[in-house]
C-alpha positions as CSV (number, residue, x, y, z in Angstrom):
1,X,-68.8,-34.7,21.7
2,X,-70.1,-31.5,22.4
3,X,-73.6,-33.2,22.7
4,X,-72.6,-35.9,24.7
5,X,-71.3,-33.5,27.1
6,X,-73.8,-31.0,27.1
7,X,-76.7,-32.7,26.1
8,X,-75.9,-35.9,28.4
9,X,-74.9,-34.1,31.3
10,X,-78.0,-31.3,30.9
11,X,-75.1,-29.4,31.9
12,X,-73.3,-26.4,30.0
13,X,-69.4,-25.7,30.0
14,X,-68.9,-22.0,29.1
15,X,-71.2,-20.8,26.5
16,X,-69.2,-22.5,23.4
17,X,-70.5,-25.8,24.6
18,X,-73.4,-26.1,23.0
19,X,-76.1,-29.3,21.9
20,X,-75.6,-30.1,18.5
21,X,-72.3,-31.0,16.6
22,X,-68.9,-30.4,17.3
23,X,-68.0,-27.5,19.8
24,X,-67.7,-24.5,18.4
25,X,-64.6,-21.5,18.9
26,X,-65.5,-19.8,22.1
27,X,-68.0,-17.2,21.5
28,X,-65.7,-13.4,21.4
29,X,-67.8,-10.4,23.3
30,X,-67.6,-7.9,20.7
31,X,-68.2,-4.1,21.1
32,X,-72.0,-4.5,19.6
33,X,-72.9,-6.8,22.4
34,X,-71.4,-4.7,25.5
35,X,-73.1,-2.7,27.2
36,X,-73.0,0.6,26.8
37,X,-70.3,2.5,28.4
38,X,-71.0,5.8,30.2
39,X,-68.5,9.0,29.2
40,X,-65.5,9.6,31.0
41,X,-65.4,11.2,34.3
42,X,-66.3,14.5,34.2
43,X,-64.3,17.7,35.3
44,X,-64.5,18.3,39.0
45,X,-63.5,17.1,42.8
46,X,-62.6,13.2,41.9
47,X,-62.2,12.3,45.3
48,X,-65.8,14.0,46.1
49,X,-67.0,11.9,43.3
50,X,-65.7,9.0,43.8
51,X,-67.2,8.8,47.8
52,X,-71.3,8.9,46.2
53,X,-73.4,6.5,47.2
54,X,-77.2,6.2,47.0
55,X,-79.3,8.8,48.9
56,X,-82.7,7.1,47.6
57,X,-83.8,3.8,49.2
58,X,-83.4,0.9,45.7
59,X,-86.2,-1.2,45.5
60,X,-86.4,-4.7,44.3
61,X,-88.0,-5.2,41.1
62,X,-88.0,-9.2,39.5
63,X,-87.1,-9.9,35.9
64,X,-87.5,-12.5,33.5
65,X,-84.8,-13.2,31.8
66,X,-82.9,-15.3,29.8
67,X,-86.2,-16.7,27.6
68,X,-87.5,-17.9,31.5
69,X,-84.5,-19.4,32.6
70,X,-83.6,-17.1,35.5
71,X,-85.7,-14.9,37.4
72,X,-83.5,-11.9,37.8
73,X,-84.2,-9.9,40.9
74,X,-82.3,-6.3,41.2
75,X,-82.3,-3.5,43.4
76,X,-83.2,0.1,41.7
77,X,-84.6,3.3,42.5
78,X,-87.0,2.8,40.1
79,X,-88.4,-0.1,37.0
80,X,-85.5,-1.3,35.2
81,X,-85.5,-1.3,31.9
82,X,-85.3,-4.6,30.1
83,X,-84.0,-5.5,26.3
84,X,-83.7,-9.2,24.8
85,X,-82.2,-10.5,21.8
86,X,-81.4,-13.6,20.2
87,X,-77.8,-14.1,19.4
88,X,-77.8,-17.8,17.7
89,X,-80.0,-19.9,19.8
90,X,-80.0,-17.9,22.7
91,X,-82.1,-15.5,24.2
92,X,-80.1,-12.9,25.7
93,X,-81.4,-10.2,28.0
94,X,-80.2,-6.6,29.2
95,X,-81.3,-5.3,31.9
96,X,-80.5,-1.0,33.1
97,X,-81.3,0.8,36.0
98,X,-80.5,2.9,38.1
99,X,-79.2,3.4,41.7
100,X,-79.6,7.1,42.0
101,X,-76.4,8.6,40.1
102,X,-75.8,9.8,36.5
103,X,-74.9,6.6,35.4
104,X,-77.2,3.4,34.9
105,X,-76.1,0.1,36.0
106,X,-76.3,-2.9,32.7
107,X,-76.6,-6.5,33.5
108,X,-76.7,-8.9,31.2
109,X,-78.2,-12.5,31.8
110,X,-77.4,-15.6,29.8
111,X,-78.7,-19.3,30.3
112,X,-75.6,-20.3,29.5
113,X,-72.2,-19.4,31.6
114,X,-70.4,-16.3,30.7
115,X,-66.3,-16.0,31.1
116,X,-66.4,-13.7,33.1
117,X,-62.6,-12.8,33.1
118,X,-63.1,-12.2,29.3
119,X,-65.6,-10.5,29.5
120,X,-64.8,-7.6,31.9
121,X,-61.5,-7.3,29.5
122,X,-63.7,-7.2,26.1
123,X,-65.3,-3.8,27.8
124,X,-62.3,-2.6,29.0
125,X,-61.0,-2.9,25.1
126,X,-64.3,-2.0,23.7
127,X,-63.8,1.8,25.0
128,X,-60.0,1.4,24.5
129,X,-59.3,2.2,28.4
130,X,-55.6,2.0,29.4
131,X,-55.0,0.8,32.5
132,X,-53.1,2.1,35.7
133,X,-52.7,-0.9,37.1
134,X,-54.5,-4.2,36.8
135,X,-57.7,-5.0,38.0
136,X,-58.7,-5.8,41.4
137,X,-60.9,-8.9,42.5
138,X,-63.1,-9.8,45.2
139,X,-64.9,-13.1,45.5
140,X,-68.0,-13.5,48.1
141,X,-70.6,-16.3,48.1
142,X,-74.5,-15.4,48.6
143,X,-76.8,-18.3,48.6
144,X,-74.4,-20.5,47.3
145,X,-74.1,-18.4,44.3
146,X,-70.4,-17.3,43.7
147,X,-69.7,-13.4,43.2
148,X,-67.1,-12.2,41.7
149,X,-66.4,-8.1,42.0
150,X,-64.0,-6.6,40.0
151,X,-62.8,-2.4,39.9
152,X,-60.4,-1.1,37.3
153,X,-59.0,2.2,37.4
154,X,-58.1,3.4,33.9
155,X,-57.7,6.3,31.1
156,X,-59.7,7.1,28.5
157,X,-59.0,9.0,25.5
158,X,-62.1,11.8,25.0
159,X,-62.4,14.5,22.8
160,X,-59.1,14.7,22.6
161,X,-58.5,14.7,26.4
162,X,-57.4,11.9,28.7
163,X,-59.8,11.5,31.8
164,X,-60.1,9.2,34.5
165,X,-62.7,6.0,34.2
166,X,-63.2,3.9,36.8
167,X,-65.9,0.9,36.6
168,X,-67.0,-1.8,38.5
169,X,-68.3,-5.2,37.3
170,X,-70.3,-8.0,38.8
171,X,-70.6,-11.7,37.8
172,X,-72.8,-14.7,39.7
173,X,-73.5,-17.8,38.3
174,X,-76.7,-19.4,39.4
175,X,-78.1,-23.1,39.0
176,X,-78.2,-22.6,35.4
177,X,-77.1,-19.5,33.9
178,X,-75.2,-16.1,34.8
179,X,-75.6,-12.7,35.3
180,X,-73.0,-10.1,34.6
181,X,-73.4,-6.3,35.9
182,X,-71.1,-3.5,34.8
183,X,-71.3,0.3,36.1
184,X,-68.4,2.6,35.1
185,X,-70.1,6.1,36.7
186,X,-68.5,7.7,39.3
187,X,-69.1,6.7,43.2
188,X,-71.4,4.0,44.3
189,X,-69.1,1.5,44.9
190,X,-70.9,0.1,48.1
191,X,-74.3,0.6,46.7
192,X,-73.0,-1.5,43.6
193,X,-71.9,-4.2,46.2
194,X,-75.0,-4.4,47.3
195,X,-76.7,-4.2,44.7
196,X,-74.5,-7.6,43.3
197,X,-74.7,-9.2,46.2
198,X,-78.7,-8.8,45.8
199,X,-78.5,-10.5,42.8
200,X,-76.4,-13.2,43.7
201,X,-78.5,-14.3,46.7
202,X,-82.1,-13.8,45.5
203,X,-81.8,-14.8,42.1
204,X,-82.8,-18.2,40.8
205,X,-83.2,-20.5,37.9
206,X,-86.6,-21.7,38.6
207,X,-86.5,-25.0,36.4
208,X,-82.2,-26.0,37.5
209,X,-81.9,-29.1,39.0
210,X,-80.5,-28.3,42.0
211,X,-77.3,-29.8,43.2
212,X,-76.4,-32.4,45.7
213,X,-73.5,-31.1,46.6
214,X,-71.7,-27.6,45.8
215,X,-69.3,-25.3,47.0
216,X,-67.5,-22.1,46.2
217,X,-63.5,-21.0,46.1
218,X,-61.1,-18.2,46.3
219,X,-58.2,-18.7,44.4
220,X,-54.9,-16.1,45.3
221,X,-51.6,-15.6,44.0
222,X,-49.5,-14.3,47.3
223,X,-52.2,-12.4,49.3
224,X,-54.1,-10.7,45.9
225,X,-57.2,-12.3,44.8
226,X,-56.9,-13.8,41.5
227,X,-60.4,-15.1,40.7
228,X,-63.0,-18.0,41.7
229,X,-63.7,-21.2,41.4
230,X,-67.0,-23.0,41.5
231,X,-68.0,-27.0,41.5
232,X,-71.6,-29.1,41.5
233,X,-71.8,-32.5,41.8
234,X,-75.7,-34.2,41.5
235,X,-75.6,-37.5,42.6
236,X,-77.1,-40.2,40.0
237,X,-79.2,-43.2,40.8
238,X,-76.2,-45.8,41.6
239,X,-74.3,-45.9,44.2
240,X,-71.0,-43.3,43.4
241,X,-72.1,-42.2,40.2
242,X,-72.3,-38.6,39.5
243,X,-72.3,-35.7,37.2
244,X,-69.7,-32.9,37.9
245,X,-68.7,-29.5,36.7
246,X,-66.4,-26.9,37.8
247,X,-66.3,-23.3,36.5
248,X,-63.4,-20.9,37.1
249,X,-62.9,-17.4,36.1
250,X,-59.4,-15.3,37.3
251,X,-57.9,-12.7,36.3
252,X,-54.1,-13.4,36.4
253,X,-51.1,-10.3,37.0
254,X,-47.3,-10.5,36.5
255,X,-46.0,-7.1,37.1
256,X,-48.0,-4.5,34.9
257,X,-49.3,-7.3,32.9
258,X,-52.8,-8.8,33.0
259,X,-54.8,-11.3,31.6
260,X,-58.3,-13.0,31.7
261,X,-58.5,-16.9,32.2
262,X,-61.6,-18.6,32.2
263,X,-62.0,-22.8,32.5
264,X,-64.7,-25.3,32.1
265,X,-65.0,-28.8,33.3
266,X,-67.7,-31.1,33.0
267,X,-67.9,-35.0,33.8
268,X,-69.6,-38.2,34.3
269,X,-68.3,-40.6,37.1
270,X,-69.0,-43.9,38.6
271,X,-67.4,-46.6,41.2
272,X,-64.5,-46.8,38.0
273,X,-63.8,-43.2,37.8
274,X,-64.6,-40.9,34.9
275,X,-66.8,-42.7,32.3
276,X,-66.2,-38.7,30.1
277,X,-65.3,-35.5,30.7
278,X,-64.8,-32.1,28.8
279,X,-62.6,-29.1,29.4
280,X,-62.2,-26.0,28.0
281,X,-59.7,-23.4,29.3
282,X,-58.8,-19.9,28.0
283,X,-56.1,-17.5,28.9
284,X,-55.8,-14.2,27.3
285,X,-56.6,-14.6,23.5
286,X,-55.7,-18.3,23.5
287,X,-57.3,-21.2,23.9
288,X,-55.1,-22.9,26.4
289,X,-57.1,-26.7,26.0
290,X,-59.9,-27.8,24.4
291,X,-60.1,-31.8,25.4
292,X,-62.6,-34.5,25.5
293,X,-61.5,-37.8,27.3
294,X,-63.9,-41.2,27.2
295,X,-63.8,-44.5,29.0
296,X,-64.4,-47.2,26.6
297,X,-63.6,-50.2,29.0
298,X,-62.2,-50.4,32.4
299,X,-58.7,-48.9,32.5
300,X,-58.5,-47.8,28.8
301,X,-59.0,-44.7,28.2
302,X,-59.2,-42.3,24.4
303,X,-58.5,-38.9,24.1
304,X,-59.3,-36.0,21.8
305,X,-59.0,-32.0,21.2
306,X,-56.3,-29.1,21.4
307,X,-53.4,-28.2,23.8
308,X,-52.1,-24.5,22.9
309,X,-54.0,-25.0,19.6
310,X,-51.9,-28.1,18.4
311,X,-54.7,-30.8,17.6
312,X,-54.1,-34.2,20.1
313,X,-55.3,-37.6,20.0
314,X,-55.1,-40.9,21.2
315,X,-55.5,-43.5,23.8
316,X,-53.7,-44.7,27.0
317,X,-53.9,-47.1,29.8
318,X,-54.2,-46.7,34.0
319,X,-53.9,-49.3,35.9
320,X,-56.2,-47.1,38.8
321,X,-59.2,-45.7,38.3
322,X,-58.5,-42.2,36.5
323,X,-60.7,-40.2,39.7
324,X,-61.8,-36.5,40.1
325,X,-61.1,-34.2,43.1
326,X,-64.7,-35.0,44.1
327,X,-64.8,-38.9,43.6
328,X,-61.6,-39.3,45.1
329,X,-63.0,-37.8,48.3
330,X,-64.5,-41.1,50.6
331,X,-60.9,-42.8,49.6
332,X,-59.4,-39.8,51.2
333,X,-61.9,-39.5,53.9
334,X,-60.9,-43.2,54.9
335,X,-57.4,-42.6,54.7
336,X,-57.8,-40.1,57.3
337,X,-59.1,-42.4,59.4
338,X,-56.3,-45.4,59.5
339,X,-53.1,-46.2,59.6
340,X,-51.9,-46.5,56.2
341,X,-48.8,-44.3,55.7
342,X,-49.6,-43.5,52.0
343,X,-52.2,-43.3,49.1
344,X,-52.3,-42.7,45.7
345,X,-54.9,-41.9,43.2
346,X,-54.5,-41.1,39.5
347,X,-56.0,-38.5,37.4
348,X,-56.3,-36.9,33.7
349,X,-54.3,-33.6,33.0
350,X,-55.6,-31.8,30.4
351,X,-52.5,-30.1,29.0
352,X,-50.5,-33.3,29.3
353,X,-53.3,-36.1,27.5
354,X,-51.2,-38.7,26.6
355,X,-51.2,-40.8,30.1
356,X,-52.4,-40.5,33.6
357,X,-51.0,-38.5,36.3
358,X,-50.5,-40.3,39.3
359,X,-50.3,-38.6,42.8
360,X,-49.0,-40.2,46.3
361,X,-51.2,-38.5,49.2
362,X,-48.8,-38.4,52.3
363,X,-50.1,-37.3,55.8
364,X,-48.7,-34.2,57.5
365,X,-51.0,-34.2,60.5
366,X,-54.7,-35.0,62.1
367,X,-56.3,-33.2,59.1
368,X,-53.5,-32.0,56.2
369,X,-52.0,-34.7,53.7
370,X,-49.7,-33.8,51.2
371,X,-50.1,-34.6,47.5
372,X,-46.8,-35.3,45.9
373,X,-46.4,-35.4,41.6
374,X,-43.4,-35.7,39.5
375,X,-43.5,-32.3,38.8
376,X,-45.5,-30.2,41.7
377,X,-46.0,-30.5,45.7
378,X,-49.7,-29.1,46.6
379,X,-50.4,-29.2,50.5
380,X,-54.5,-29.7,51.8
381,X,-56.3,-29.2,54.5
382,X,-58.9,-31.9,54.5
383,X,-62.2,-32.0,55.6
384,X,-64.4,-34.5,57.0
385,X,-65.9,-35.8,53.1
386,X,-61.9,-36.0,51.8
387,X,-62.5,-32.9,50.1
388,X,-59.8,-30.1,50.5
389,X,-61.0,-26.9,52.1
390,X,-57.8,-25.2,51.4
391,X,-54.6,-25.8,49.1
392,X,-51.1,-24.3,48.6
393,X,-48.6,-25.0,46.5
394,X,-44.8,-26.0,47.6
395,X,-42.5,-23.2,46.6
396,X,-45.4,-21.1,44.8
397,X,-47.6,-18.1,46.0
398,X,-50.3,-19.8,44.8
399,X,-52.7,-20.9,46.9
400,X,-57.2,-21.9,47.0
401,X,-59.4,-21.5,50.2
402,X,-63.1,-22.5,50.0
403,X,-65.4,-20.2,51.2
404,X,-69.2,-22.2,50.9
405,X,-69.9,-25.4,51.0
406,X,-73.0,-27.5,51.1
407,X,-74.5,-30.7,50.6
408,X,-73.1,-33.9,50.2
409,X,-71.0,-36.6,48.3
């Protein structure tokens, strides 16, 4: 299935998705493919350190990367300096330079998408920080390119010592591929933004297929930023067929605790709903789901993979069309539009496999319905596609608001 997904779709869910064979475990970042981490913070003012920025005017210098798949643009005071590697069948490129401090920035860039929420905690565990607190997020879009920012502030054991070790990382995904950045010197926390944001907005994968339609999240639990979450559509040859995929990366907090979550999704959809799909979804060390679902005839549908590691299988039956967020959008969009009191759509939930999920959309005024489950209220604003620009739960903190969008359905 991993093929029919990956290969079918030319598209790529997280990097364990790969042509060829059944899926294999999600790739772990292990200390030997990090990049290096600078010393602790040395002795002296903190708070005079921590206020550097760049004195030098950065330069951009363009990269190849990625075996030719992205063309890599950065911002340096001087030639980066580039490594590549091949880890299985993937060319994988590192690329350092400096913005005018002690400590180099590394970015590494993959032609497949990186979890980025696992991967900022496999360096934080690589040099065995401890935390003061969990990380914070920032989310911007640049191009259409999300950007995710994230700072830790942290302690590390050295020589004996504890000092102070702050770091910064950086992740954009691009039409095909991503790019993760990671600078843990002193200082230099708005050149860094700059410097990512750079990145984000003038890199490109020359040969991607662009998109039809895209657009770009922030996900937040109360008012702190929890992560992102990205979604392309490209519109096929018929008339509402499509291939889909959403990518998500957070960083969830309860109290002092924290933990990474990444999720995949990646579908094919016509004027019956989903023809396939495959998600992946990873919290913390876990593998959360792993499922593949397949349309062998019109309302019957077969099922396949892992929910919290427990193998799952079987088939089930929907009366509607089991729809996507996206494909349920020009029903939505015409609901709007008339009189009827109530709609409802049905859809597949990952974590719960063994039937369809039917939701009642309810209108709360000229432009907000309410979408009403067994189990969960979730309230949308709705623009003029059917597509929600923002979401909130009922009774939760939780809570999406879309910051790009572009194209169309």
């Amino acid at each position: 299935m991993a093929r029919l997904i990956a290969c079918t779709l030319g598209l790529m869910a997280l990097s364990s998705l790969a042509c060829g064979g059944a899926a294999p475990p999600p790739a772990r970042t292990t200390a030997a493919t990090l990049p290096s981490a600078a010393a602790p913070s040395r002795d002296g003012d903190l708070a005079v350190l921590r206020e550097r920025e760049a004195t030098t005017s950065l330069k951009d210098y363009r990269v190849r990367a990625a075996d030719g798949v992205i063309e890599l643009h950065v911002k340096a005071v001087a030639p980066p300096v580039v490594k590549t590697r091949r880890v299985r069948d993937e060319v994988l490129t590192t690329v350092e330079f400096s913005m005018g401090g002690d400590v180099d920035v590394s970015c590494h860039a993959s032609k497949t998408p990186i979890d980025f929420g696992h991967w900022v905690a496999a360096i934080i565990g690589a040099v065995h920080a401890r935390l003061r607190g969990a990380p914070t997020l920032e989310v911007e879009a640049h191009e259409g390119h999300p950007l995710l920012l994230v700072e830790t502030d942290a302690i590390l054991a050295h020589e004996g010592r504890d000092k102070a070790h702050f770091a910064k990382f950086a992740g954009t995904h691009l039409e095909q591929g991503s790019v993760a950045c990671v600078h843990d010197g002193l200082g230099f926390h708005r050149t860094f933004r700059e410097v990512a944001a750079h990145i984000a907005a003038r890199s490109v994968s020359p040969g991607a297929e662009p998109p039809s339609f895209r657009e770009i999240s922030i996900a937040r639990d109360g008012d702190r930023v929890m992560g992102f979450e990205e979604t392309r559509a490209w519109l096929g040859d018929k008339p509402g067929a499509s291939r889909q995929q959403t990518l998500s990366s957070a960083i969830l907090t309860h109290d002092d605790k924290w933990a990474p979550a990444d999720a995949a999704w990646v579908g094919v959809v016509d004027t019956l709903g989903v023809v396939r799909e495959r998600s992946m979804r990873r919290v913390g060390a876990s593998t959360v789901v792993d499922m593949t679902l397949e349309r062998k005839r019109a309302g019957f549908y077969t099922y396949e993979g892992t929910v919290k590691g427990a193998p799952v299988k079987g088939t089930f039956k929907s009366r509607e069309a089991v729809v996507t967020r996206l494909s349920r959008g020009p029903a939505l969009a015409a609901f709007m539009r008339n009189e009827r009191k109530a709609l409802s759509f049905s859809y597949f939930d990952e974590s719960e496999p063994a039937h369809a999920i039917k939701e009642t959309v309810r209108r709360e005024g000229a432009a907000q319905v309410r979408f009403e489950e067994p189990a969960r209220q979730v309230h949308c604003v709705v623009d003029a596609q059917g597509l929600c620009t923002r979401t909130w739960r009922e009774g939760a903190a939780w809570s999406t608001e879309r910051i790009f969008s572009a194209g169309r359905l």
